[in-house]
C-alpha positions as CSV (number, residue, x, y, z in Angstrom):
1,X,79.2,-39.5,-4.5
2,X,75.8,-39.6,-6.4
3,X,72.6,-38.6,-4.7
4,X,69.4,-37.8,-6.0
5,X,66.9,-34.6,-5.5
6,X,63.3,-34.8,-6.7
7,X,62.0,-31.0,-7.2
8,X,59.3,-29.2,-9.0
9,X,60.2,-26.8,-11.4
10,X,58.5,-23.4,-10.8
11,X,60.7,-20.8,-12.8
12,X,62.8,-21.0,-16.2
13,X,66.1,-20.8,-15.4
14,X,68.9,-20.0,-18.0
15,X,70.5,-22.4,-19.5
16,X,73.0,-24.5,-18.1
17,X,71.7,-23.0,-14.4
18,X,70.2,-24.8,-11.6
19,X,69.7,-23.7,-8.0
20,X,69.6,-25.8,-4.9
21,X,68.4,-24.0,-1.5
22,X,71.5,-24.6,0.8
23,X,69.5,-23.9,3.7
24,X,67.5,-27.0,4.4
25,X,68.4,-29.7,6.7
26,X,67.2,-32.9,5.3
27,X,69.1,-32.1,1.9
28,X,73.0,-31.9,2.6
29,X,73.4,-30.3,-0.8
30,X,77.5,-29.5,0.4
31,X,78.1,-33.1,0.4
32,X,77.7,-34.1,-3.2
33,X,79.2,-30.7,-4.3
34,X,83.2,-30.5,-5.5
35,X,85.6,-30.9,-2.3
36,X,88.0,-28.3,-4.4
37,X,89.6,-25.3,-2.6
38,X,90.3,-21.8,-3.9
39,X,94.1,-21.5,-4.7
40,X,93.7,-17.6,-3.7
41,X,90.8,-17.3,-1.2
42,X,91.0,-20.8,0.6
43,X,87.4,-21.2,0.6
44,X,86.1,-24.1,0.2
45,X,84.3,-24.2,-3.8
46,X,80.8,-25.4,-3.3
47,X,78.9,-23.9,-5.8
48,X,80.1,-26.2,-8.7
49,X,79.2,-29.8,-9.6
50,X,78.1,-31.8,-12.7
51,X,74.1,-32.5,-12.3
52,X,71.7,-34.7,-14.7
53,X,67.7,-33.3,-15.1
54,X,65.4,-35.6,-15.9
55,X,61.5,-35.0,-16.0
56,X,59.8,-37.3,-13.7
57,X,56.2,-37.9,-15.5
């Protein structure tokens, strides 16, 4: 699944890290993350997925 976010950056970030707030409604961020499971915990793994940035302007 592809999707696309359009953001503005605020804070320098490390890296090879982004963060996406999980929390709003109109994003459905858990839908384009990995659909992997834990082999030990069980939980579902959604804090991984590959991402392209581009600058916009």
């Amino acid at each position: 699944m592809r999707t696309r976010v359009e953001t503005r950056g605020r804070n320098r970030m490390p890296p090879g890290v982004i963060f996406v707030p999980w929390f709003d409604a109109s994003q459905l961020i858990n839908k384009v993350t990995l659909d992997a499971t834990d082999p030990i915990s069980k939980q579902t793994d959604f804090k991984k997925c590959a991402v392209k940035i581009v600058p916009v302007a």
